[in-house]
C-alpha positions as CSV (number, residue, x, y, z in Angstrom):
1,X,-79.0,29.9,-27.3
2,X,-78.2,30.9,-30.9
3,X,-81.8,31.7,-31.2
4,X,-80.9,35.2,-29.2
5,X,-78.4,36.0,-32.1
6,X,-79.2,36.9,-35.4
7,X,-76.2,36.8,-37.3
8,X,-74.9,34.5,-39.8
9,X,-73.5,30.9,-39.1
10,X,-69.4,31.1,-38.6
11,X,-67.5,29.0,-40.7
12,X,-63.9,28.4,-40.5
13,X,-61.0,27.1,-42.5
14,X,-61.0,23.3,-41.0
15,X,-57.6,22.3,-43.0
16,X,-55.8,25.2,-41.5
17,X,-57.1,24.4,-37.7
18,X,-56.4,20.5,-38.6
19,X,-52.8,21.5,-40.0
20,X,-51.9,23.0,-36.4
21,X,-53.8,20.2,-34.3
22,X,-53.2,16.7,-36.2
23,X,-51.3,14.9,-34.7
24,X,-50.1,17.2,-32.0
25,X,-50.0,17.0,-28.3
26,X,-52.6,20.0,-27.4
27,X,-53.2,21.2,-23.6
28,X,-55.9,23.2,-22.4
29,X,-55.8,25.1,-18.9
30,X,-59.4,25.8,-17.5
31,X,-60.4,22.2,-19.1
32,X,-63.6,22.0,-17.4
33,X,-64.8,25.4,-17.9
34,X,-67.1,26.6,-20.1
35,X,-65.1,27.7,-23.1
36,X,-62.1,24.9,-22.0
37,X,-64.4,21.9,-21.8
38,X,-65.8,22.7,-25.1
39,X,-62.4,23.8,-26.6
40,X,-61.5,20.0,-25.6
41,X,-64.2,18.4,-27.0
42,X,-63.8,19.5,-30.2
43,X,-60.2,19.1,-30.0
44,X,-60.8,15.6,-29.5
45,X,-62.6,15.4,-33.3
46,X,-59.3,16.3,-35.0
47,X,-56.9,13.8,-33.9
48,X,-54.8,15.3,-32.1
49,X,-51.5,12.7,-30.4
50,X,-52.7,13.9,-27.1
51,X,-55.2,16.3,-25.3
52,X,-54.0,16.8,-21.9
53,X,-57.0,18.7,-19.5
54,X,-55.8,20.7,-16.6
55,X,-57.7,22.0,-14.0
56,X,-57.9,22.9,-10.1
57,X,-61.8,21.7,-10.2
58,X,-61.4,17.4,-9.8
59,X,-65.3,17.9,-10.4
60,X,-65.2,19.7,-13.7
61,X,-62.5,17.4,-14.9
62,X,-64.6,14.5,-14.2
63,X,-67.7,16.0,-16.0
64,X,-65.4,16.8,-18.8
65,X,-64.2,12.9,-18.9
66,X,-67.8,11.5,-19.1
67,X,-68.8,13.9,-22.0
68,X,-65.7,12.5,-23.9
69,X,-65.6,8.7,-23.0
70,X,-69.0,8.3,-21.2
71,X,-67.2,6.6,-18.6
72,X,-65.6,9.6,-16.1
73,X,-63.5,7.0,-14.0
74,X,-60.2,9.7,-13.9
75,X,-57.8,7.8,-14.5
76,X,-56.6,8.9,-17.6
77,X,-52.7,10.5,-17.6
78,X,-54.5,13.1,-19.7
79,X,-56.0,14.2,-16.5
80,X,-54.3,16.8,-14.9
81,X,-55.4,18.3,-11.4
82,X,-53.5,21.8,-11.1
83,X,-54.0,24.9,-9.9
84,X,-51.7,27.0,-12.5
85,X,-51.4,29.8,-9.1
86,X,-48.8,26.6,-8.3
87,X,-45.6,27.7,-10.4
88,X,-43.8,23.8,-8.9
89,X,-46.7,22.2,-10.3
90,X,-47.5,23.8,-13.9
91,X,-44.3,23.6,-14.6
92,X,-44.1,19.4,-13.6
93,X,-47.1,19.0,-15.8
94,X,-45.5,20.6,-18.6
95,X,-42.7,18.8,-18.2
96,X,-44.5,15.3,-18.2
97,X,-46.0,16.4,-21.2
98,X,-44.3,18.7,-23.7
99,X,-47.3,20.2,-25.2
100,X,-46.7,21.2,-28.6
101,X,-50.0,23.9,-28.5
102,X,-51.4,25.3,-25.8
103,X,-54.5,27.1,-24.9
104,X,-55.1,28.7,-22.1
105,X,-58.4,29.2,-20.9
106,X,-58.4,29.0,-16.7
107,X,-58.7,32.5,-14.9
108,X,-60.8,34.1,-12.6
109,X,-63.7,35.9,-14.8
110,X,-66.4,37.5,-12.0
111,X,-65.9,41.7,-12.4
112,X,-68.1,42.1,-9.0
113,X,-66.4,39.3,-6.7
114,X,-63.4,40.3,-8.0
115,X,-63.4,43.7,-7.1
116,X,-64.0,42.6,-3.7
117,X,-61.2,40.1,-3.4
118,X,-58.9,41.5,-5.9
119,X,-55.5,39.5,-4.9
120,X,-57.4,36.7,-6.0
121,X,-57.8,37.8,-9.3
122,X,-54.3,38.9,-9.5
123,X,-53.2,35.4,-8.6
124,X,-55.1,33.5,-11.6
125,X,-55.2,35.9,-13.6
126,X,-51.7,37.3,-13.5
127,X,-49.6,35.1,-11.5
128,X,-50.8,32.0,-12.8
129,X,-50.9,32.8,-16.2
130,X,-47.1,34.0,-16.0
131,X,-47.1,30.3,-14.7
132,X,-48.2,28.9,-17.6
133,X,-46.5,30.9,-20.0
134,X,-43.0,30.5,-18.6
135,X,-43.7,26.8,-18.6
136,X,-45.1,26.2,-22.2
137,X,-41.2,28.3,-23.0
138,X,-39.5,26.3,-20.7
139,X,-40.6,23.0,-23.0
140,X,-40.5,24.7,-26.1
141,X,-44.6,24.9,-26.8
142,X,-44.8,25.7,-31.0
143,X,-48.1,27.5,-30.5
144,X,-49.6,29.1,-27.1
145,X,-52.9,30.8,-27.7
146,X,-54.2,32.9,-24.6
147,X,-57.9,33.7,-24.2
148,X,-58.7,36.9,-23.2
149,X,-61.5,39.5,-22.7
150,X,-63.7,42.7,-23.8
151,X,-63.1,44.0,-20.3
152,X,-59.1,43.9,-21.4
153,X,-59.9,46.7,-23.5
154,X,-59.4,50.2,-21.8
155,X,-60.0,48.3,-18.5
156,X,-61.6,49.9,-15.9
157,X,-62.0,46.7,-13.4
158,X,-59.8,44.3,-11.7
159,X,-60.5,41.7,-14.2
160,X,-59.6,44.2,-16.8
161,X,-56.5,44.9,-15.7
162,X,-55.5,41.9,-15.1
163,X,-56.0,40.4,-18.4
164,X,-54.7,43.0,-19.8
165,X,-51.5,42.4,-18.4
166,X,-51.6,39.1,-18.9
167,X,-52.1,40.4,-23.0
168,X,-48.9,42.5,-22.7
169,X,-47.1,39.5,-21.1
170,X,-48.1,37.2,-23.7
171,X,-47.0,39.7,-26.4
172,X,-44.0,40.2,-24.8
173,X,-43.4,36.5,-24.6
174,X,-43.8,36.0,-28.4
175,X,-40.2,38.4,-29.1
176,X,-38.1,36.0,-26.7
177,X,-39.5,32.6,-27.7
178,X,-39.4,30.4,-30.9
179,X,-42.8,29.5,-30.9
180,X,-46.0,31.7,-31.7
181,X,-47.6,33.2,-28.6
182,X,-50.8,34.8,-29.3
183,X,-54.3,36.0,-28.1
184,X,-58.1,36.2,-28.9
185,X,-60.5,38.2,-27.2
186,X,-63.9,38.0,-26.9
187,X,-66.9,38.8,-25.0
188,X,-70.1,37.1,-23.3
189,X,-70.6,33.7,-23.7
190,X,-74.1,32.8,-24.2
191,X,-74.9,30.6,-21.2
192,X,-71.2,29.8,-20.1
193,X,-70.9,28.7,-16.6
194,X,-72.2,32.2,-14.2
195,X,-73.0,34.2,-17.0
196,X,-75.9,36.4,-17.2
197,X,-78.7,33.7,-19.1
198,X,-78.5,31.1,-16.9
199,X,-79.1,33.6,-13.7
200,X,-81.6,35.3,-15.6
201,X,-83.4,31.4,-16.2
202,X,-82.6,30.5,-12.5
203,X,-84.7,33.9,-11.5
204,X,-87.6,33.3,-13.9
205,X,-88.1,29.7,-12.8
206,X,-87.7,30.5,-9.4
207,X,-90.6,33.4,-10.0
208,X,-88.2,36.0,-8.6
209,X,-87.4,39.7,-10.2
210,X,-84.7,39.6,-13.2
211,X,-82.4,41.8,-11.7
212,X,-80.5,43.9,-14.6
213,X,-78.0,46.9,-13.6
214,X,-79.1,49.6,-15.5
215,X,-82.1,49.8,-19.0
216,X,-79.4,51.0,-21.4
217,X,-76.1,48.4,-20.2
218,X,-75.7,46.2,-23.3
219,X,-73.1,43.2,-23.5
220,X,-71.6,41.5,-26.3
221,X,-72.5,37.7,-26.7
222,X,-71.6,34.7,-28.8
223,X,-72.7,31.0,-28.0
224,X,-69.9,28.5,-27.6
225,X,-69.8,26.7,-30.6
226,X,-68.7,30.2,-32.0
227,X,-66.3,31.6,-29.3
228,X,-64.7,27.9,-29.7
229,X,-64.5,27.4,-33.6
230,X,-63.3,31.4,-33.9
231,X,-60.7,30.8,-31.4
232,X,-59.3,27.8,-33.5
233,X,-59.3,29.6,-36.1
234,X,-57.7,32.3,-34.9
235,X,-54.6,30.0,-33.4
236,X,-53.9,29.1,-37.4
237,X,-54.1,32.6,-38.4
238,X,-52.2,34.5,-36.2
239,X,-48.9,35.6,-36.4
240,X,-47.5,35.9,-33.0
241,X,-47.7,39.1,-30.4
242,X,-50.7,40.4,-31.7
243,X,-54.4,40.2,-30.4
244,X,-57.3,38.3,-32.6
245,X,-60.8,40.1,-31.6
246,X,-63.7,38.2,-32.3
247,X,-66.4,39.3,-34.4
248,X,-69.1,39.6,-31.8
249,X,-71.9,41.3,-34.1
250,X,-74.1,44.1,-32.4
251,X,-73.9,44.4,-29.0
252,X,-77.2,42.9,-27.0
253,X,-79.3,45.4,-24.7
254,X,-79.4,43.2,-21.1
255,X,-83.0,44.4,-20.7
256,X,-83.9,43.4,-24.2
257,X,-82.1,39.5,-23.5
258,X,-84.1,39.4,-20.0
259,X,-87.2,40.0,-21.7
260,X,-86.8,37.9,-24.7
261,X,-85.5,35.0,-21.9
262,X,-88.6,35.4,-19.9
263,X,-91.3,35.3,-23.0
264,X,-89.2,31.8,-23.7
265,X,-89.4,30.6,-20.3
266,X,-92.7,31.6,-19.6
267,X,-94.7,32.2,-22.9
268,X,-97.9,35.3,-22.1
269,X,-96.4,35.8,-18.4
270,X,-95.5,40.0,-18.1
271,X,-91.7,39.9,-17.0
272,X,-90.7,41.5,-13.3
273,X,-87.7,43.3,-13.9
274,X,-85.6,45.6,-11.4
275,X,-82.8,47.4,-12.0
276,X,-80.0,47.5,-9.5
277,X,-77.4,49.7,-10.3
278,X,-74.2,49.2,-12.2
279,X,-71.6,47.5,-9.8
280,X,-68.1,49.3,-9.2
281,X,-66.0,48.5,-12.5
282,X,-68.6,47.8,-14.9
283,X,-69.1,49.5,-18.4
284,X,-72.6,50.5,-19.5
285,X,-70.9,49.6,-22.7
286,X,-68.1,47.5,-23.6
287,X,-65.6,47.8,-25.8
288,X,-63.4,44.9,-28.0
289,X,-60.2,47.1,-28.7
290,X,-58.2,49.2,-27.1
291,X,-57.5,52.7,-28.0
292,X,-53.8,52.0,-28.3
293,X,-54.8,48.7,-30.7
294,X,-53.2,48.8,-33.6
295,X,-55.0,47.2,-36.5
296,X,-53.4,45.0,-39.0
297,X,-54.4,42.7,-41.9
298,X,-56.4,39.2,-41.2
299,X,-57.7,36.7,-43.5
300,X,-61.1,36.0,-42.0
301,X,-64.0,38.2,-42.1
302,X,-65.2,37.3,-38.3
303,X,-61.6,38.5,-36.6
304,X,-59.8,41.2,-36.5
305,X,-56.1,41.5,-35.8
306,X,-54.8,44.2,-33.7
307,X,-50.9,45.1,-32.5
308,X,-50.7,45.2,-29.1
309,X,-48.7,48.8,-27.8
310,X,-44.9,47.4,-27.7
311,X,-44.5,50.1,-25.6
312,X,-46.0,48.6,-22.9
313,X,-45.2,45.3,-23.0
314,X,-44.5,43.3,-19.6
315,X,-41.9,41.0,-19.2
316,X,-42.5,37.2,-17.5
């Protein structure tokens, strides 16, 4: 998938990632997503005391065991099947645990389904990440690194909104607790679990039109190798309450990907594309700050650091 992105390789500071993971019990939420499943498995290379995987998806945490042990038998303590909309239950699984960092990767991440069922994306997204954040100060987490989203920046969708209150929570979090509560925002992930490049293979292979919203939409992508390396970087780097934007490079025309992706797929074939429309709360372009960002200093040339507005900062 890198092959779409021509941008230099990211490197990061590996003693200052190690220096916060060593020897540390870690816990990701959204384990066997995209982004959490491969947050874990390189986790896993740096020693950490414990890596504890929670998710709703018994399914996804299995897959996620096999590509760590090879076995997949779940029944590893490490395990943990919870839906973080369950306050009773995040807050048990923290308390069996006592993460020392936390990253926090589940939510609900469809714009178009979600404006259709919004109440479920304000139960992931908001609820249950309230959930997760009282829970990691109710055992004293050191670190707690949120992942958000582009679409968090001058939202326009329900998935926008609701991880942008889930930012302002966070921030809020990191004045009334001891430890460092933080975010890093990003955009598309290269191939991540429902995103545009596998649909767009899934139509090509099937023979069926690509179906892009509109010629001029463009997205920002990373693979993720990038979105997970930046992230850890960003967890040793950031000073609490504040937002670390990954460097995402250009942003990507969706008609230029689908093209590229078919001539890949299917080498001399002439692409069928249609265009559909843009559905109700997408961008023709995305942003990856927020007019009422602040920027600040940061010590890495692929993320920006940005103060999130104090003045509207949301309360647990």
């Amino acid at each position: 998938m890198s092959d779409f992105l021509n941008r230099e390789e990211v490197n990061i500071d590996i003693d200052s990632v190690a220096a916060y993971i060593t020897g540390k019990r870690i816990l990701v939420t959204g384990a066997g997503g995209s982004i959490g499943s491969a947050l874990c498995r390189t986790i896993s290379t740096l020693k950490p005391a414990r890596l504890i995987m929670l998710d709703h998806d018994a399914n996804a945490l299995q897959a996620l065991e096999l590509s760590l042990d090879g076995q997949g038998l779940l029944t590893s303590p490490d395990l943990v099947l919870c839906d973080i909309r369950d306050e009773d239950a995040v807050q048990t699984a923290f308390e069996a645990t006592h993460p020392e960092v936390v990253f926090h990767a589940a939510a609900q991440k469809h714009v178009s389904l979600l404006e259709r069922y919004p109440a479920e994306g304000y139960k992931t997204n908001v609820e249950g990440s309230r959930n997760v954040l009282r829970a990691a100060s109710a055992t004293r987490a050191e670190r707690f690194v949120n992942i958000s989203t582009d679409k968090a920046a001058n939202p326009i969708s329900v998935l926008g909104h609701t991880k942008r209150e889930v930012e302002l929570t966070t921030a809020s979090m990191n004045e009334s607790n001891d430890g460092i509560y933080l975010l890093v925002r990003f955009g598309n992930v290269l191939g991540s679990n429902g995103s545009v490049v596998p649909t767009f293979v899934e139509q090509i292979n099937r023979d069926a039109p690509i179906t892009v919203t509109d010629p001029e939409v463009t997205r920002f992508f990373m693979t993720v190798e990038e979105a997970v390396l930046l992230v850890l970087q960003a967890g040793a780097l950031a000073e609490g309450g504040d937002v670390l934007v990954l460097d995402m490079g250009e942003s990507v025309k969706i008609v230029d990907l689908a093209n590229r992706l078919a001539h890949y797929v299917n080498p001399g074939k002439r692409p069928h594309i249609v265009f559909t429309g843009l559905c109700t709360g997408e961008k023709l372009h995305e942003q990856m700050v927020s007019d009422d960002d602040t920027a600040l200093p940061c010590p890495h040339h692929r993320l920006s650091r940005y103060a999130v507005d104090t003045a509207n900062r949301v309360n647990v």
